[in-house]
C-alpha positions as CSV (number, residue, x, y, z in Angstrom):
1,X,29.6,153.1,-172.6
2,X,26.9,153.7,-170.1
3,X,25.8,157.0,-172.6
4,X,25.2,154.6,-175.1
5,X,23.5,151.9,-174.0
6,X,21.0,154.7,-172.4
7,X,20.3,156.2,-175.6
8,X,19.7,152.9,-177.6
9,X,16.8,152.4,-179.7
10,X,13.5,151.3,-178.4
11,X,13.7,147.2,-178.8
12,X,17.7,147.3,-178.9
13,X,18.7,144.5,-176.0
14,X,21.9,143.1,-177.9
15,X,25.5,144.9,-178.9
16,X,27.6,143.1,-181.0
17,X,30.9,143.8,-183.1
18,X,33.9,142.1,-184.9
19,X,37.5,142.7,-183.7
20,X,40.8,140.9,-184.8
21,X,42.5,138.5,-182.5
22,X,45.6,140.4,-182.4
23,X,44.5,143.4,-180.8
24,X,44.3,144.4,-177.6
25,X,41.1,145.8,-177.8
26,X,39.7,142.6,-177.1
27,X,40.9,143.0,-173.6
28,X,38.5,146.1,-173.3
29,X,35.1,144.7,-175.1
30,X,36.1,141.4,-172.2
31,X,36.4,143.8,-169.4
32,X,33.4,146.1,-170.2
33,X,31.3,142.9,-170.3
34,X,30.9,141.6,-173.6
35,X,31.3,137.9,-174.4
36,X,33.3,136.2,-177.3
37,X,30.3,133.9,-178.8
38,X,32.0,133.3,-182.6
39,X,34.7,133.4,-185.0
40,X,35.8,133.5,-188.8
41,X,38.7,134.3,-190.8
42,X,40.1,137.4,-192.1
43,X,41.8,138.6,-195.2
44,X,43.7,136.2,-197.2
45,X,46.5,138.7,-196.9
46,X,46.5,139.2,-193.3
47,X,45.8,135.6,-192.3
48,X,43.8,137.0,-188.9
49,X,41.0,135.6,-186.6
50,X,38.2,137.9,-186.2
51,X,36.2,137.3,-182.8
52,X,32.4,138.1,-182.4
53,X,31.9,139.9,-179.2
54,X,28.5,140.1,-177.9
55,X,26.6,142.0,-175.0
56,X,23.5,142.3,-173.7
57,X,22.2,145.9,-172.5
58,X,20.3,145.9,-169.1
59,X,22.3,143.8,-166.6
60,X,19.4,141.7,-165.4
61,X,18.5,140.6,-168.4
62,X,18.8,136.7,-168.5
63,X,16.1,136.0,-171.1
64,X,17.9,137.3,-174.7
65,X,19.6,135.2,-176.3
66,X,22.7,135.3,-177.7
67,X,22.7,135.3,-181.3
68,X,25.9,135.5,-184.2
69,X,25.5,135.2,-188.4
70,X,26.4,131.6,-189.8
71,X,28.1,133.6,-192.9
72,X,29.4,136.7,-193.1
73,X,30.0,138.0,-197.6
74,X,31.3,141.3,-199.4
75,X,32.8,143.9,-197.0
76,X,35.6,144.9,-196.9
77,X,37.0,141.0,-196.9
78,X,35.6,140.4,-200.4
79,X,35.1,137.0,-200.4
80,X,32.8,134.7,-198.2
81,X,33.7,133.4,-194.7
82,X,31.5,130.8,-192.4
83,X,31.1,131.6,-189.0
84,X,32.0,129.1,-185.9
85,X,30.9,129.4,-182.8
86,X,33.6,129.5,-179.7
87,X,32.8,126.6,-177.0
88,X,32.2,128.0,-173.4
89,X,35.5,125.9,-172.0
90,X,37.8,127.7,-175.1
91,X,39.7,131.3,-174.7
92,X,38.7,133.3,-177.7
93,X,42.5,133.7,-177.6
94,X,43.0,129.9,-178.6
95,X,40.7,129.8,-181.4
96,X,42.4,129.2,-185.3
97,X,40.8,130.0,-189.1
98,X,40.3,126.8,-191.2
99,X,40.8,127.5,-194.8
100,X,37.6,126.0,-196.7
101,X,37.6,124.9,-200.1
102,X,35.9,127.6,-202.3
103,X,35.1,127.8,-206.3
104,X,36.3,130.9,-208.2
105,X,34.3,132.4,-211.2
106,X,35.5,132.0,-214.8
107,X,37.8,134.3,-215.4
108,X,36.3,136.4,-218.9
109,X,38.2,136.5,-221.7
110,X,40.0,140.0,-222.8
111,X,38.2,142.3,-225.5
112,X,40.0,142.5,-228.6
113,X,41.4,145.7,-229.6
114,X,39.7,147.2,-232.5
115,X,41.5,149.0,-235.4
116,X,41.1,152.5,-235.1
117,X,39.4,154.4,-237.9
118,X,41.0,157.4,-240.1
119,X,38.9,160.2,-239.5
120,X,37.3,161.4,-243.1
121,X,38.3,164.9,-244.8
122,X,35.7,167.3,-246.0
123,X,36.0,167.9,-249.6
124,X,35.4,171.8,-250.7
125,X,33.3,172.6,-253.3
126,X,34.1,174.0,-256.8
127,X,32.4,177.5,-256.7
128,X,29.8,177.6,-259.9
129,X,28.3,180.5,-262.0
130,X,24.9,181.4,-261.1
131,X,22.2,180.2,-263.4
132,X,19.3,182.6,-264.8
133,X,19.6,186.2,-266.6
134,X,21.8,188.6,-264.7
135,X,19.8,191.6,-262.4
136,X,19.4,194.8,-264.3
137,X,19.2,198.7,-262.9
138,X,17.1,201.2,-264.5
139,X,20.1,202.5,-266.9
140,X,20.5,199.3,-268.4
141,X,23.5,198.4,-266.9
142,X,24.6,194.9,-265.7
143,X,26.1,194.1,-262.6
144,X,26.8,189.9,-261.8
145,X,27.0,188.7,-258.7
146,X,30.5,189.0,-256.7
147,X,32.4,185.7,-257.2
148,X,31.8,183.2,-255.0
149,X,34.6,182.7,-252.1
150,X,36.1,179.1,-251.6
151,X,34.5,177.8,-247.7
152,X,37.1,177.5,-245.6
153,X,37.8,173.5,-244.5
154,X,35.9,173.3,-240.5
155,X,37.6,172.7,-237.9
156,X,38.3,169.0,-236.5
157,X,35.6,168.5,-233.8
158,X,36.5,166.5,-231.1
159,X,34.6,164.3,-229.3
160,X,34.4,164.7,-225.7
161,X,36.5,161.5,-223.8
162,X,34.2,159.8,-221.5
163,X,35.3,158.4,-218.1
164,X,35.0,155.0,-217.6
165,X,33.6,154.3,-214.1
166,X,34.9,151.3,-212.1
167,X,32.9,148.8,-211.3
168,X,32.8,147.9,-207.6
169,X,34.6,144.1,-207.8
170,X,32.4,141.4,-207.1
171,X,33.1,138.6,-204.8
172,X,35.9,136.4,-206.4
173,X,35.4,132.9,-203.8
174,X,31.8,132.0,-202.5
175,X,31.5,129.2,-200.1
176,X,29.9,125.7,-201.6
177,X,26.1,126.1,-200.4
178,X,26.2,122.7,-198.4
179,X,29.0,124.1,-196.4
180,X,26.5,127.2,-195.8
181,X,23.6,124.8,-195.1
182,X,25.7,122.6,-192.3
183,X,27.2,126.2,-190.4
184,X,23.8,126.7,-190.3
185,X,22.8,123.8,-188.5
186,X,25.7,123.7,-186.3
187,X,24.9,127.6,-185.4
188,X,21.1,127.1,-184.5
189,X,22.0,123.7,-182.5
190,X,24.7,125.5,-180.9
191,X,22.8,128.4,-179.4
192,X,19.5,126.5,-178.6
193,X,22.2,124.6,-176.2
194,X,23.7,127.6,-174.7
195,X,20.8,129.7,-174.5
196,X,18.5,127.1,-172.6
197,X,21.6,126.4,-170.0
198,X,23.2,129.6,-169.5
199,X,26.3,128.3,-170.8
200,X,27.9,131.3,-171.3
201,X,28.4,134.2,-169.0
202,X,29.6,138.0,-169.1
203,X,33.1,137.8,-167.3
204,X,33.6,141.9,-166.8
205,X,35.2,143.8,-164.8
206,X,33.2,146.9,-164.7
207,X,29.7,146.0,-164.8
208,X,28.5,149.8,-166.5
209,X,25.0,148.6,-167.0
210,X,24.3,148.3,-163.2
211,X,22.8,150.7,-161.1
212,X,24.9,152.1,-158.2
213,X,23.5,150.8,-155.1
214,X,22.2,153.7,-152.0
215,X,24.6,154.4,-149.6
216,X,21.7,154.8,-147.4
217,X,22.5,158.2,-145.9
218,X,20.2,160.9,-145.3
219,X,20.8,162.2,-148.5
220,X,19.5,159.5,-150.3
221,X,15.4,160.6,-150.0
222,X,16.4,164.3,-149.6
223,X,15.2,166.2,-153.1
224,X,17.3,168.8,-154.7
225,X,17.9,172.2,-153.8
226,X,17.8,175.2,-156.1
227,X,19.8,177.7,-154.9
228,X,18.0,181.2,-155.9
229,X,19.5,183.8,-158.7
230,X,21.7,186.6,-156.9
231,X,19.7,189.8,-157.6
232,X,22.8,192.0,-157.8
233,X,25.8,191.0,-159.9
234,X,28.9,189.7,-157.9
235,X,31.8,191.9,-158.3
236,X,34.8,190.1,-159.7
């Protein structure tokens, strides 16, 4: 964890992810430091509670502020959920889904069948006598041209089947926009409170942003020693 906070972007002071109520993960993201500041709901299938942790980077910093989305939309969910902040005195264990009332789209009407059509047969022509005097040789003899062969009927083409390609399925329930509009409110009062009062507070066990503190031996301000290359090879 301490890898890859090092190697964060330039600018990068916040780490954030979801994880559902019921796992025990959440024991490890509250133990390495991170604090539950939200919550929505799930699936509709699953009926789970997915908590927002949070985590700020350097250990001494006490001047970012916390931040979480008032909506989260598409996803793997599917389908819009508001997102409520979790009060400093609550257990991010505690907290429950409310089920919101959302409108559905119309659901479109089936496309009709349409009758298939008989695929037309090629008629083969009547061969014909060829028009104009007949060719001649030099001995005055007449020869006619062969007789013409009947065409034989072409083959049935086929048209190549195309592949339909799914569609990726849109959201089937969106959140009423003055629902939206008031989670918004609620989320920017709610973090101009906690962020001006420290309400809130890492509660971690292992602390794997801080800097180990000296020992104050006399190896502390001792620089490193390069041992120098053997100039025969050691037998094994």
């Amino acid at each position: 964890m301490r890898e890859v906070f090092a190697r964060s972007a330039y600018g990068c002071k916040l780490y954030c992810c979801w994880c559902a109520q019921d796992l025990a993960a959440n024991h490890f993201w509250e133990s390495m430091g991170f604090v539950p500041v939200a919550f929505r709901a799930g699936s509709t299938g699953k009926r789970r509670v997915h908590i927002f942790w949070q985590r700020r980077i350097n250990a001494n910093d006490v001047t970012t502020a916390y931040w979480y989305p008032c909506q989260t939309n598409n996803g793997a969910i599917r389908e819009d959920r508001l997102v409520f902040p979790i009060p400093p005195a609550a257990h991010w264990g505690e907290v429950e889904a409310v089920e919101l009332p959302t409108t559905s789209k119309p659901a479109l009407e089936a496309p009709q069948p349409q009758p298939k059509s008989q695929p037309r047969t090629r008629k083969t022509p009547k061969p014909t006598a060829p028009k104009g005097p007949l060719p001649t040789t030099a001995f005055g003899l007449r020869f006619g041209p062969p007789p013409a062969l009947p065409e034989e009927p072409q083959a049935k083409r086929e048209r190549p089947v195309k592949e339909k390609v799914k569609a990726c399925p849109e959201r089937s329930r969106r959140i009423d926009p003055q629902l939206v509009s008031k989670a918004r409110e609620l989320r920017d009062r709610y973090l101009e409170q906690v962020n001006e009062r420290s309400l809130i507070a890492p509660r971690g066990k292992y602390d794997v942003a801080r800097a180990l503190p000296s020992t104050g031996g006399a190896m502390d301000n001792e620089p490193l020693r390069v041992l120098p290359e053997p100039s025969a090879p050691i037998a094994a």
